[in-house]
MARGUDO-627274 format. One record per atom (N, C-alpha, C, O, CB): x, z negated, y; residue in one letter. Coordinates in steps of 0.1 Angstrom, whole numbers, plus 5000, padded with zeros to 4 digits. Atoms other than C-alpha are relative to their C-alpha. Glycine has a CB too. Layout:
<sites>
XZYA ...
</sites>
This chain:
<sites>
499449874995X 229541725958X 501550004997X 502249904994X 499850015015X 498349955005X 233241895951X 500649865015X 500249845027X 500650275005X 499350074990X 235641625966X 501150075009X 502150145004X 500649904993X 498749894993X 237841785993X 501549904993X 501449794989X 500049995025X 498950055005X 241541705981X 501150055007X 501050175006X 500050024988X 499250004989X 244541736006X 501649974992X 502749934998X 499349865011X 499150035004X 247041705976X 501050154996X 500650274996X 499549914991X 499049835000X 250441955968X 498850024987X 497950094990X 502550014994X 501049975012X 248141965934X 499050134998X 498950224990X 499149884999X 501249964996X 245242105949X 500550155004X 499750245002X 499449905011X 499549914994X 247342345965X 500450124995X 499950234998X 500849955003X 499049965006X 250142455943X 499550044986X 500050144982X 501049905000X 500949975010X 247942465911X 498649944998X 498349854991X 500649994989X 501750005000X 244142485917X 499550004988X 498549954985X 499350125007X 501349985010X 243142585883X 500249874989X 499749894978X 500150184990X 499650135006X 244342225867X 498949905004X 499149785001X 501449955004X 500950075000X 240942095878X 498949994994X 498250094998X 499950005007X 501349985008X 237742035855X 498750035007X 497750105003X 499749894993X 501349984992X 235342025883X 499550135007X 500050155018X 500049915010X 500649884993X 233542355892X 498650024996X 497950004986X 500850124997X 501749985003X 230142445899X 498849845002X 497849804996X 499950074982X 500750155004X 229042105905X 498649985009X 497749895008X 501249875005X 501950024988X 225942165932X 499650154999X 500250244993X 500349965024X 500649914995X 223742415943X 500050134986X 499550244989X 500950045015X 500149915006X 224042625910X 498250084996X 497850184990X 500949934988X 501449985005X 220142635910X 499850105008X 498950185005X 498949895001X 500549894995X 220442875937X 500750164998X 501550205006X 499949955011X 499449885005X 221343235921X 500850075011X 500750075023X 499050104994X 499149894986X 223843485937X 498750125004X 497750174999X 501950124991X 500949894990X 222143725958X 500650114999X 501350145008X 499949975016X 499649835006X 223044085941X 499350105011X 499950195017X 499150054981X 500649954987X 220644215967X 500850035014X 500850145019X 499049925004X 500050024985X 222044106001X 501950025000X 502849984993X 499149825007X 499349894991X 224544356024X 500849885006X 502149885004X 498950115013X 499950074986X 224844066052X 500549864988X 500449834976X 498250005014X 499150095003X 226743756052X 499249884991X 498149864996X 500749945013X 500850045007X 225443526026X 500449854999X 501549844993X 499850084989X 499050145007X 226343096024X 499949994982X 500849944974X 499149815008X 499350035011X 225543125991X 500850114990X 501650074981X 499149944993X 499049875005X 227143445979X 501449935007X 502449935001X 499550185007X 498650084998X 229743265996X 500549944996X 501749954996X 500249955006X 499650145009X 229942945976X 500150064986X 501350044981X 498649865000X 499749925009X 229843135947X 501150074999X 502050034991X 499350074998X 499049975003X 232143335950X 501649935009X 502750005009X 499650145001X 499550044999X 234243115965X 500549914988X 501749894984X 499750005008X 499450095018X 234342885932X 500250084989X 500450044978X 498749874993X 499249885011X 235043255913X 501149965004X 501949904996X 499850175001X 498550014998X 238143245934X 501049914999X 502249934998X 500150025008X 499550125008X 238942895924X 500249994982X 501049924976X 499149905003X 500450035012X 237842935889X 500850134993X 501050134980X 498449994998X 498849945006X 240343225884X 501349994999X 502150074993X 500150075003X 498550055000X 243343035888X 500749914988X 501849854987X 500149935013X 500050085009X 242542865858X 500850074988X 500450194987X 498649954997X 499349895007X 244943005830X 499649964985X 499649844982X 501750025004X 500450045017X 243843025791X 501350014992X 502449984997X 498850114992X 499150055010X 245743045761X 500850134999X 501850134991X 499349934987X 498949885005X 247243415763X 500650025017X 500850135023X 499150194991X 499150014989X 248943325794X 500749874999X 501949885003X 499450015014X 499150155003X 250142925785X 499849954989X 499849834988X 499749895009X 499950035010X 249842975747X 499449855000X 498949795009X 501250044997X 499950165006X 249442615728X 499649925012X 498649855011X 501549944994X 500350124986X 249442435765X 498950035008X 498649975018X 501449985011X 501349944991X 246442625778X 499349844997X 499549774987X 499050174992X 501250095004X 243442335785X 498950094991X 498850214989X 499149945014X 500949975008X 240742315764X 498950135004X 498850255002X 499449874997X 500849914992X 238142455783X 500250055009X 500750005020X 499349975002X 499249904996X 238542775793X 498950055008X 497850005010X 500750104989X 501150014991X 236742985818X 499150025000X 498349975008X 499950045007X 501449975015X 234243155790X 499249895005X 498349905013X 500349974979X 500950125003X 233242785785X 499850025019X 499150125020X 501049814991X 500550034986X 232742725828X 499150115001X 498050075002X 501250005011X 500749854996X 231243105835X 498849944988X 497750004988X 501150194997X 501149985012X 228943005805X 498749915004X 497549945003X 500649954982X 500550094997X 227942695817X 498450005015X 497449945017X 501449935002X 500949974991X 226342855849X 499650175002X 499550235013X 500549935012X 500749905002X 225043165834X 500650165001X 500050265002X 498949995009X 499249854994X 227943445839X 500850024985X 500649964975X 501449975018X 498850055009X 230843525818X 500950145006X 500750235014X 499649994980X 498749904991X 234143725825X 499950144986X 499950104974X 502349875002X 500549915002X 233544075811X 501350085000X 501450184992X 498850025007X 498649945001X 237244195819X 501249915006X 501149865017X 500150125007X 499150064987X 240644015830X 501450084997X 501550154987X 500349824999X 499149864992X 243444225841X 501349945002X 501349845009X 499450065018X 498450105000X 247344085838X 501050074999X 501350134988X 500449894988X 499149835006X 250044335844X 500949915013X 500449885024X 499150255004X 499250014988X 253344195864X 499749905011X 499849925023X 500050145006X 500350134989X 252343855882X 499250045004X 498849955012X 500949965011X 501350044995X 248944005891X 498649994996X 498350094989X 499950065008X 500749995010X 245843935879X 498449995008X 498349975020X 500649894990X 500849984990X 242243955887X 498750054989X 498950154983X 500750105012X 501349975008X 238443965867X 498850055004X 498450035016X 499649924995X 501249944995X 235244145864X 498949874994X 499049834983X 499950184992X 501050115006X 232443865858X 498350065004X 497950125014X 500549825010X 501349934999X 228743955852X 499249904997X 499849794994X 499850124990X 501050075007X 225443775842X 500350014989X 500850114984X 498750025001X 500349975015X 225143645810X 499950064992X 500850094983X 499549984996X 500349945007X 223543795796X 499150115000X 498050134994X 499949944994X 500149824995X 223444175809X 501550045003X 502149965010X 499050035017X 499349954998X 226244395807X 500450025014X 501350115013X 499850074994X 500050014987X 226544375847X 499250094999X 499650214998X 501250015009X 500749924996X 223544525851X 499049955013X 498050015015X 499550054989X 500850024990X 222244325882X 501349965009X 501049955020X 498849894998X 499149944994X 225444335895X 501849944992X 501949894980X 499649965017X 498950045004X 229444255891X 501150015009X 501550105017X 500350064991X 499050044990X 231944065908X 501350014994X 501649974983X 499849855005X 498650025002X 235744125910X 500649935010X 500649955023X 500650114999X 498950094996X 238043845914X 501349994999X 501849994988X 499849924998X 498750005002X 241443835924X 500649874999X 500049765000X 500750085010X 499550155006X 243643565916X 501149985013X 501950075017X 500749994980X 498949984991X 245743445942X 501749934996X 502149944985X 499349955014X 498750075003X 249243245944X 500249934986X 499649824987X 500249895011X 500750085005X 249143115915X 501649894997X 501349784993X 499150084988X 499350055002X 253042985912X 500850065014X 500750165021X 500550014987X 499249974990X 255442955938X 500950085007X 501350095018X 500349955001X 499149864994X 257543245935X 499350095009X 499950165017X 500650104988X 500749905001X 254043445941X 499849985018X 499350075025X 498649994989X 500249954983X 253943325981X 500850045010X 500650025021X 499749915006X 499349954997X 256843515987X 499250165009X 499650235018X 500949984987X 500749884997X 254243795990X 499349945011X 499050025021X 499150074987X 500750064986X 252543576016X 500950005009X 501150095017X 499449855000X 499250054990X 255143406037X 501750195001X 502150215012X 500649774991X 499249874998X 257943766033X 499750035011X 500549985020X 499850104991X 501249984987X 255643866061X 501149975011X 501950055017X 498449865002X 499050084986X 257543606086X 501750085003X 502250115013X 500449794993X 498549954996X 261243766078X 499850145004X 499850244997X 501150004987X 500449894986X 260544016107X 500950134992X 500650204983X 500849955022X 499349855001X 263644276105X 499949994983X 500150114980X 501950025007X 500249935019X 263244286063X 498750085001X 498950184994X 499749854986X 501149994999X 259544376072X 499550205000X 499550285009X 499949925014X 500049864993X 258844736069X 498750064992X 498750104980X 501750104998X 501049965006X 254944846065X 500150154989X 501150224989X 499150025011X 500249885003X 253945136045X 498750045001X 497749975003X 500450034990X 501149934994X 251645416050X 498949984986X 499249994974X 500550195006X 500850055012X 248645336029X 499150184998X 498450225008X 498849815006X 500949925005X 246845666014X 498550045007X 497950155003X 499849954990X 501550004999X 243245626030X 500249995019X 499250035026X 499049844988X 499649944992X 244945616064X 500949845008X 500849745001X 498650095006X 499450084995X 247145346088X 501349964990X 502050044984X 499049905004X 498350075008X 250345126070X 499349864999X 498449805006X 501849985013X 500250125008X 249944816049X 501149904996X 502249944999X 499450034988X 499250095000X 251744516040X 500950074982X 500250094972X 499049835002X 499749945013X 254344676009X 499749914992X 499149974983X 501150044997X 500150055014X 254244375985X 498749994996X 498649984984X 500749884999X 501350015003X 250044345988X 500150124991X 500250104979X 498949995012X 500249875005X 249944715978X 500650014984X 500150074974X 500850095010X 499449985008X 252444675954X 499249894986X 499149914974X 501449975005X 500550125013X 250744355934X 498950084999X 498550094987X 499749815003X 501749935005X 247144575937X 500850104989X 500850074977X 498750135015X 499249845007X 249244915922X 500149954983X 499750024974X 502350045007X 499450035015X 250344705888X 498349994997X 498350074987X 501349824997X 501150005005X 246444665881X 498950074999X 497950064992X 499849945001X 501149914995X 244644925900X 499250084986X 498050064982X 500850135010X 500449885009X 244345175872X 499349934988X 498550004983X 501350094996X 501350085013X 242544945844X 499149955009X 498049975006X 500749854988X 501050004990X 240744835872X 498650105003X 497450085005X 500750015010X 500749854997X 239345145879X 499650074984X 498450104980X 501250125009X 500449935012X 239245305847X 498249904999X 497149954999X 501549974983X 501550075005X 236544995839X 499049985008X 497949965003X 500049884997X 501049954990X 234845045869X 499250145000X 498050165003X 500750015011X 500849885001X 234045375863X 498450034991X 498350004979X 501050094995X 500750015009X 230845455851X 498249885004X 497149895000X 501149964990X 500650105003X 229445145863X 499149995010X 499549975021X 500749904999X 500750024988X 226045145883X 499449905012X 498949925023X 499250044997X 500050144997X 225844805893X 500649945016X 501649985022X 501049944988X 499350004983X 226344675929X 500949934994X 501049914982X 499349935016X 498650015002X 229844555932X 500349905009X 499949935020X 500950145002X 499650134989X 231044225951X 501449954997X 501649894986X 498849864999X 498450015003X 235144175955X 499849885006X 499049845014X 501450125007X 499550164992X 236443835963X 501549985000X 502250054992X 499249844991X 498950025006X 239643695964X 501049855010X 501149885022X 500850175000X 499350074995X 241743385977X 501350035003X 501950084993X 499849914995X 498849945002X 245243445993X 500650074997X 500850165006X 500349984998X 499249835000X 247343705981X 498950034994X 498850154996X 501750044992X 501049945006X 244043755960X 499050035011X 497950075007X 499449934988X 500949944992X 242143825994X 500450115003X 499750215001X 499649945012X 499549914996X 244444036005X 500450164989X 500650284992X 501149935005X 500049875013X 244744265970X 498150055003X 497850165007X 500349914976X 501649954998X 240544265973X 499850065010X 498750125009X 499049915000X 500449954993X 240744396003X 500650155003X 499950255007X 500249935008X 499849865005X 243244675997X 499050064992X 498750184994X 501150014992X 501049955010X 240644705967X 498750065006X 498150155000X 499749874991X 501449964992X 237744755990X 499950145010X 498950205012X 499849875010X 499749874995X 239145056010X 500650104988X 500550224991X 501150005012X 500049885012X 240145245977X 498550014997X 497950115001X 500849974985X 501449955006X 236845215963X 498949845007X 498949725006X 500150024976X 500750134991X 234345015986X 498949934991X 498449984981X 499250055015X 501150105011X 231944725971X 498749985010X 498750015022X 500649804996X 500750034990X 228744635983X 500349865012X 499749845022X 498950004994X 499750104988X 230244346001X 501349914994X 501449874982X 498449905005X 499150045000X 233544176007X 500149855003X 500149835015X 500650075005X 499450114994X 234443816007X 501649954997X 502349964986X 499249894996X 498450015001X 237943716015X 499949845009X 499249815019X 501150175008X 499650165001X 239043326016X 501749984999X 502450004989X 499349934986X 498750064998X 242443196034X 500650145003X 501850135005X 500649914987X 499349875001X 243443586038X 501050075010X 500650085021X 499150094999X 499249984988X 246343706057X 500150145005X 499850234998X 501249964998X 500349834999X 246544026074X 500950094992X 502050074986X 500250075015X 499449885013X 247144356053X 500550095006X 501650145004X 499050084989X 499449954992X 247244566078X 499550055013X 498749985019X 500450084993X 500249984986X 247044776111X 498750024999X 498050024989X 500750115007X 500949964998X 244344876129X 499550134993X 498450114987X 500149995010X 500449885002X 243945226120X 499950024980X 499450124975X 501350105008X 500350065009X 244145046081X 498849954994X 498349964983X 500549965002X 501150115004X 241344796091X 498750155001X 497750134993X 499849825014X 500849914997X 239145146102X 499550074986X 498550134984X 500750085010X 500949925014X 238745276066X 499549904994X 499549924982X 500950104988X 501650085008X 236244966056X 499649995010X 499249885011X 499949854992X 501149964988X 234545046086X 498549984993X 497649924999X 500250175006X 501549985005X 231545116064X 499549904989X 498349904985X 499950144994X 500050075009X 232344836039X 499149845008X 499449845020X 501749994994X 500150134994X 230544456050X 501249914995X 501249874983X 498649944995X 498950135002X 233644216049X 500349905007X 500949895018X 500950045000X 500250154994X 233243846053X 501449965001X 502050014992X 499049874990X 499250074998X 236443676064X 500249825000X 500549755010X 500250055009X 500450124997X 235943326055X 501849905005X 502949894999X 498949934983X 498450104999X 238943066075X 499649885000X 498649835006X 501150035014X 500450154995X 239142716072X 501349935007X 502449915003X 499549904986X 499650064988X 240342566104X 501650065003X 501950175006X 500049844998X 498349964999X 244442556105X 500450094988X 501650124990X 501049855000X 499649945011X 244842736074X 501250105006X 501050185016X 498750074992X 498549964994X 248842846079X 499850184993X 500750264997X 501849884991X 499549905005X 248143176057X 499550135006X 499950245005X 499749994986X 500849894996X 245643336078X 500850045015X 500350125022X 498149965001X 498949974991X 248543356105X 500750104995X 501050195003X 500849885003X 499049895002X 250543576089X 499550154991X 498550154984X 501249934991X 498950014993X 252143846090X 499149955013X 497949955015X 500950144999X 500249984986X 252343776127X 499450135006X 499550245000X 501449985006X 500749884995X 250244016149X 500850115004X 500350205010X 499249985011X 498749814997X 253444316152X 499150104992X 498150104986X 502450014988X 500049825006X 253344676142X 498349984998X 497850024988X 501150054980X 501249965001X 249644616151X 499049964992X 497849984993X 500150094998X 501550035012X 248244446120X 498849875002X 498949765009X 500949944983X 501450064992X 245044296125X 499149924985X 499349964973X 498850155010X 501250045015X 242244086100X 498950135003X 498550195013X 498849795002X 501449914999X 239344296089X 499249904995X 499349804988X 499950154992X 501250085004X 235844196088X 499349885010X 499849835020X 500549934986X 500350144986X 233843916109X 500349884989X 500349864977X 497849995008X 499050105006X 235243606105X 498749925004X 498049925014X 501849965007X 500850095000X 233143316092X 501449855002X 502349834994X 498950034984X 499350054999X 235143036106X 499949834999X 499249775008X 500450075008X 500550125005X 235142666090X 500949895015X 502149865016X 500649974980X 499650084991X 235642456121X 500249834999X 499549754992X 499250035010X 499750145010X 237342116120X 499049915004X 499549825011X 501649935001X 501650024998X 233541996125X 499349964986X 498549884982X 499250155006X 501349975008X 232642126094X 499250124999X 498750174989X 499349935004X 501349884995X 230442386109X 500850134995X 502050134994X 499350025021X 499449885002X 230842756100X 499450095012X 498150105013X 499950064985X 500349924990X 230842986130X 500550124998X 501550174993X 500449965012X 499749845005X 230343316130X 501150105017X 500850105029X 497750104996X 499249924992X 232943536151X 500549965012X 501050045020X 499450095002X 499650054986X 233743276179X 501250085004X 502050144997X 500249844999X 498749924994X 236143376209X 501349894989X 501349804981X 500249965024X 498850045007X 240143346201X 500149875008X 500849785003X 501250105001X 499550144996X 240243066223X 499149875000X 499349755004X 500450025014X 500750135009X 237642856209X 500549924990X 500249804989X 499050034995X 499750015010X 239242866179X 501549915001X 501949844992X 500050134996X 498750034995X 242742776198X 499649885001X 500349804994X 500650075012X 500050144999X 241042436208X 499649984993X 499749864992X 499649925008X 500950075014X 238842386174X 501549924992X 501549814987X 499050164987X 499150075010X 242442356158X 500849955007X 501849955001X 500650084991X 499350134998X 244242116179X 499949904999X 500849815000X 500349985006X 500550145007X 241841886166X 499949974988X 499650074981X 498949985003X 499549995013X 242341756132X 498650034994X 497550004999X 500949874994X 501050015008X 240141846104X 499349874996X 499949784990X 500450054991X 500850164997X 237441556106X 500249994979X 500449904971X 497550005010X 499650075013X 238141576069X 500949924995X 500849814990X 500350074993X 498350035001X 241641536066X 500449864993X 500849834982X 500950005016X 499650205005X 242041126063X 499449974996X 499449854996X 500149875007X 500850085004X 239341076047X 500749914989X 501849964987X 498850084995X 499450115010X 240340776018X 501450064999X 501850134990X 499149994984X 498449905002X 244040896025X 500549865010X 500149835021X 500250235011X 499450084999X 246240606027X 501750025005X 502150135004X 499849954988X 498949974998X 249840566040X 500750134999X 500950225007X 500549944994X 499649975010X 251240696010X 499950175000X 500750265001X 499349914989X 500749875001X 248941006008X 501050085010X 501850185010X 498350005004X 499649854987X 249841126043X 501450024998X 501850115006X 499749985019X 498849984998X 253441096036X 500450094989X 501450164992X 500749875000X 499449945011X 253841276001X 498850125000X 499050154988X 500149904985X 500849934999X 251241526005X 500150085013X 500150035024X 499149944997X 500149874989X 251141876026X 499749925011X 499749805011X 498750124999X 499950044991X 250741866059X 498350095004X 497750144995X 501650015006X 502349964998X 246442006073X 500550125000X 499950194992X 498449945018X 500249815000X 247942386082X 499950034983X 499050114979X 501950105008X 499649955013X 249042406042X 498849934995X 498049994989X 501649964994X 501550065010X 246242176028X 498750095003X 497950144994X 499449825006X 501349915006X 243542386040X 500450094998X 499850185005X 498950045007X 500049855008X 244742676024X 499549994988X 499350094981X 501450084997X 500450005012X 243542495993X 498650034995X 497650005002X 500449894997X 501349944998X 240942675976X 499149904999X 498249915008X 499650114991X 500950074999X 239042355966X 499249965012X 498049935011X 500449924996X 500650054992X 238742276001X 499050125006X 497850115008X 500949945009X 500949884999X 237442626010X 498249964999X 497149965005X 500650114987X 501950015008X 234342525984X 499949895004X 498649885003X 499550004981X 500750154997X 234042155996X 499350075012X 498350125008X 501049845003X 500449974987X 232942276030X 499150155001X 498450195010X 501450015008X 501049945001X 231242556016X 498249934996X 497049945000X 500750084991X 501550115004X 228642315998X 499349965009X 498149995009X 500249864993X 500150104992X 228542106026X 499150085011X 498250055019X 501349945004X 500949874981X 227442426054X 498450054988X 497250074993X 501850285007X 501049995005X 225242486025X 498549924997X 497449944994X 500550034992X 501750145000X 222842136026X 500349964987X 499649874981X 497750065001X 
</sites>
């Protein structure tokens, strides 16, 4: 199974790893199913890992070899569009070998360098803070809006047309673009991993009609912010990775309050001195997407 990893590495650049897809690939995504799915989950949770991986017309000559073609190929998909305008980026991936005609997932890409969690953590500097009114109805977080805006429109253009159910995903600032994405033009179902809120209530009310999973794991520092002001709220029922292990579906807020004062039974595993001293600290480590998918596998058998 995917090793959980607790390193800045893991963190700071996810797509510098070879290992994806390593279990459960025998069991297909579920293009069918509305309702919360573990393995539509695990799936597209190792999309949202497996987009952070950058090829050769983003790191020229220093790109790795194998690219995500070669990975998506390996377990029967392939990326069908990718989208790069202004630090944001984000793909359409289909079966093999069908034009998405049993369905098609869009993935957003999240942090992928450190300037990019400026759009996360900004949030915290309160009086700089100032929502805007989002189109479809309530106020949104400006810089989310702003990183969807640079790609919307090739987005859409290639969307159009397309009869195919539709499944958004996205890790971190890439939950939070998929989820703007999901109230412009809704999918048949939303998963969002590590995601911080976008916006208010009267925001979260126009995917009312959308299904949107919220997957958190445990302390994860990103799904804190912004802070709960001017009203902004998570959308969606929250599938929540407790430091157990277990994934619970919609527990109270104050279950959740004692689940995380206890450490992630992960956390130390083979983690020496050394480790715990140069390496994150558990709120920032589980934001890493690897761990996301280790603990997805794991709820999976």
């Amino acid at each position: 199974m995917t090793s959980f990893d607790y390193s800045w590495k893991a963190l700071l650049k996810p797509g510098l790893t070879e290992e994806y897809f390593e279990v459960h690939r025998e069991r297909p995504f579920q293009y069918e199913v509305t309702s919360y799915s573990p393995v539509n989950a695990w799936w597209l949770g190792e999309l949202c890992r497996l987009i952070y991986r950058q090829g050769a017309d983003e790191l020229g000559s220093g790109a790795q070899p194998r690219t995500r073609s070669d990975i998506l190929s390996e377990v029967g998909l392939r990326e069908i569009g990718f989208f790069d305008q202004g630090g944001t980026q984000c793909a359409l991936v289909a079966p093999l070998n069908a034009d998405g005609g049993d369905g098609v997932m869009l993935v957003f890409r999240g942090t992928n360098e450190l300037k990019d969690w400026c759009y996360n953590l900004n949030a915290l500097k309160l009086p700089a803070f100032r929502p805007e009114s989002w189109p479809g109805g309530g106020h949104v977080h400006p810089g989310f809006r702003e990183a969807l805006d640079r790609v919307w429109g090739d987005v859409e253009r290639e969307l159009d047309g397309r009869q195919s159910a539709l499944f958004y995903a996205g890790h971190s600032l890439g939950a939070a673009l998929a989820t703007l994405a999901a109230s412009r033009r809704p999918p048949r179902a939303l998963y969002t991993f590590g995601s911080p809120r976008v916006g208010d209530g009267e925001f979260a009310a126009t995917l009312s009609g959308c299904p949107v999973f919220r997957v958190v794991n445990n302390r994860d520092v990103v799904t804190t912010v912004p802070p709960p002001i001017r009203d902004f709220v998570h959308v969606g029922e929250l599938h929540y990775i407790a430091q157990d292990g277990s994934v619970r579906t919609d527990p109270p807020e104050a279950e959740i309050a004692a689940d995380r004062l206890q450490k992630d039974a992960s956390f130390d595993l083979n983690r020496g001195l050394f480790e715990k001293v140069v390496n994150p600290p558990e709120y920032l480590a589980d934001h890493a997407p690897v761990n996301y998918v280790a603990h997805l596998e794991r709820a999976l058998g």
